[in-house]
Steps between C-alpha positions, in 0.01 A plus 500: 500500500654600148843409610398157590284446203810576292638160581246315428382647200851709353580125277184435405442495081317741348339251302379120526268271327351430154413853441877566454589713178261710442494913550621667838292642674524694881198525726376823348573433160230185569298731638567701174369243302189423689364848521516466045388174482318332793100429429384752795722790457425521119124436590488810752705682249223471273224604737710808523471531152102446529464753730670798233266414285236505740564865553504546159177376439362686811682838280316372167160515683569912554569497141185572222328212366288468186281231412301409133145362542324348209129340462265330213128456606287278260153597649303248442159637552558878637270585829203647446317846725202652524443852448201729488329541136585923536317513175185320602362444809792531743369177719543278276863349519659447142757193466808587372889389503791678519835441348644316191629121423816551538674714698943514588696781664854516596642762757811573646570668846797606697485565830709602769469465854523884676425384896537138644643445849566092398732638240701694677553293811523202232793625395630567842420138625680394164793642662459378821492123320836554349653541798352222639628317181807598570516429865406106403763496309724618736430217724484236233849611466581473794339184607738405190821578642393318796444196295810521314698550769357252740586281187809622481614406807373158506697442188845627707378327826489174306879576328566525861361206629685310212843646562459341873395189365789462277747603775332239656553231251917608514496452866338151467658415172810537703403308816334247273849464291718445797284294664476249236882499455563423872250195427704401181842523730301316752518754819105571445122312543322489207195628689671830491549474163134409421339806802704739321433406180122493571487897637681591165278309261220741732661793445564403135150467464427840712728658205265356239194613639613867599634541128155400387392737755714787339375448169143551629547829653682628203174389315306669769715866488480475129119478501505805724688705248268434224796279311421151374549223689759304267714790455852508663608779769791546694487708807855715566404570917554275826322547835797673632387776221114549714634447868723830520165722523292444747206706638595626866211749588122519392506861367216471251199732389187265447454761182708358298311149478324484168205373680439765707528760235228285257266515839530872529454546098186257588390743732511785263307308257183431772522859551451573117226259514296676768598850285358393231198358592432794726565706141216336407272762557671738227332553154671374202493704201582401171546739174380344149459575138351302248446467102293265356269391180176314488365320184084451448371275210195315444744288265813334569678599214369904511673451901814672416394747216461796756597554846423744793797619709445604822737635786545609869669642738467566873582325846370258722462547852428186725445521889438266699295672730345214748590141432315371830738417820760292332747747449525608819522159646753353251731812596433364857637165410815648313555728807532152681728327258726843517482457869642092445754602267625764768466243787726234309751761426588586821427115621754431206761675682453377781512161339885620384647552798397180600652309208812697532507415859455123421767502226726689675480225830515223238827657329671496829398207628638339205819735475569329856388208402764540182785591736463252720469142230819648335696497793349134582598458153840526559565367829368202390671532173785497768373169702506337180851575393612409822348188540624370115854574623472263795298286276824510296716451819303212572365664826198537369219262357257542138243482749639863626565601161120487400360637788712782445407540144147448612524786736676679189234457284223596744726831589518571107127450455425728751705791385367400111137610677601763643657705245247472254269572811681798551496587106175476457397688808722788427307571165173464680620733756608735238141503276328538816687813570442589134889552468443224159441759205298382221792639244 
């Protein structure tokens, strides 16, 4: 197939439209360029970036932490007790109240955590995030050299389809001219000249509306890149450039697919789930030292004349010996979810190989399919010349002429189809196989 796509697409320019001028770029250079600038990419590179910090904040919690309390009481009337009259008659139940005005205190307390399962599996879930951070980007990436490239391509199939046009117009320009000057010298019909000259005002206008059509998917592959849509781009590759590498077996490891690894990290995350909430059951214990002062007055503005400091030190032990049934039957329900996230990770797989199996078929059937509209192509690129010299000869009517052009046209359409068919289903084939790296 390469060696026929060579003459059709060795002439074509490696650059058409409005968006002539501006910086070369290849296919990868493009791709380049998206991976810096497009929206997604630099979005999942930033989740990345939110998930190192989220281990660092899981770190911090391992870390000491000290905290300043303050307080002001105005008490208003102070609570009153009864207690026995020890110097009297010890039944009857004296009034009295305890306490002063006002009252502040300030304390400060560091503690640091000795024993908590959350922490510690915290930190290794933290982990276990990252790499599913950087497993979505992976596939953003990817799913962005798809886009680009699909782009790509449409950008160089629409060059193509443009270079056939204007080979068109030549052919008919041609006709069109020596037609009319066998009317002048009187040896033609003017409704040859007017037939003719209707299919090339048709194709004229088929010109006009695929150059429109070029500057559109220039807009489109520059949207995919991340670049703005008014800037100017030239692209330095042809379709000859992407036909000489074909896929021609279905080695592949379903591994390497970005989605299967950020199922399998999923996975390990449900399991850390049920760990920890199986963990449960251990004691947390928590070391702590405190200093503090505490201010009495029976007048505001005696509070802060003389203060009590007071201090401690010690550990606090917290075990949550029975919390009723729900622990055990939330672990049930995180055994289950485990058990999904297992089932879809194998079904995922499975799911692979099928979507390789479909690209693949769809590749080939449009590799044929390729093969077979370029030969059409020229044969009837062959009909055509053939029937424009008789035309010429005079053994031959216009009414031949544009069928054969018709049957030109159709023939180039075709092929137009089905090499960006084939394009396109070549990368698909390739990111199913997971053979499109996200770098």
């Amino acid at each position: 197939m390469t060696a026929v796509l060579t003459t059709v697409a060795g002439s074509a320019p490696a650059q058409q439209g409005a968006a002539a001028g501006g910086p070369a770029f290849t296919l990868e250079q493009c791709v380049q360029y998206a991976l810096r600038n497009q929206t997604n990419v630099v979005n999942a590179r930033l989740s990345r970036q939110m998930s190192t910090e989220k281990i660092r904040e899981t770190r911090g919690k391992l870390l000491p932490h000290a905290n300043v309390t303050g307080n002001f009481t105005d008490n208003l009337k102070l609570q009153t007790s009864l207690i026995p009259d020890f110097t009297g008659d010890p039944n009857n139940k004296i009034p009295v109240q305890f306490g002063t005005k006002y009252s502040s205190g300030v304390t400060g307390e560091v503690t640091q955590t000795l024993i908590n399962s959350d922490y510690f599996l915290g930190l290794k879930a933290a982990k276990v995030y990252d790499e599913l951070a950087v497993r979505d980007y992976q596939r953003t990436a990817i799913d962005t050299r798809v886009q680009v490239s699909v782009a790509y391509f449409n950008v160089l199939v629409s060059q193509e389809s443009i270079r056939l046009v204007d080979a068109n117009l030549a052919q008919f320009g041609k006709t069109l001219k020596d037609t009319r000057a066998r009317y002048d010298e009187g040896v033609g019909e003017r409704i040859d000249v007017d037939r003719i000259q209707t299919s090339f005002n048709n194709v004229e206008t088929q010109r006009a509306n695929l150059q429109r059509q070029l500057d559109y998917t220039y807009d489109v592959l520059k949207f995919q890149m991340g670049m703005p849509v008014d800037s100017a781009i030239t692209l330095t590759e042809d379709i000859r450039s992407f036909t000489d590498d074909m896929p021609d077996s279905m080695n592949y490891k379903f591994m390497d697919r970005p989605e299967y690894a950020m199922q399998r990290v999923q996975v390990e995350l449900d399991r850390l789930n049920l760990k920890s909430k199986k963990l449960e059951i251990i004691p947390t214990l928590n070391a702590f030292v405190n200093y503090g002062f505490n201010w009495f007055s029976e007048d505001f503005g005696d509070l802060y004349k003389k203060g009590f400091g007071t201090s401690a030190l010690g550990v606090r032990l917290t075990w949550p010996i029975f919390t009723g049934t729900e622990r055990i039957y939330a672990a049930r329900q995180r055994e289950i979810t485990l058990q999904q996230s297992q089932n879809s990770l194998n079904y995922l797989a499975q799911q692979i190989q099928l979507e390789v199996r479909n690209n693949w078929t769809q590749y080939r059937n449009n590799l044929a399919s390729l093969n077979t509209q370029q030969k059409n192509m020229e044969l009837t690129q062959g009909v055509y010349d053939r029937v424009v010299l008789k035309y010429e000869e005079g053994v031959a009517t216009s009414l031949d002429v544009l069928s054969a052009d018709s049957e030109l046209k159709t023939a180039q359409n075709d092929y137009i189809n089905a090499l960006i068919n084939t394009l396109i289903s070549k990368v698909q084939l390739d990111q199913a196989m997971g053979k499109i790296k996200a770098e």
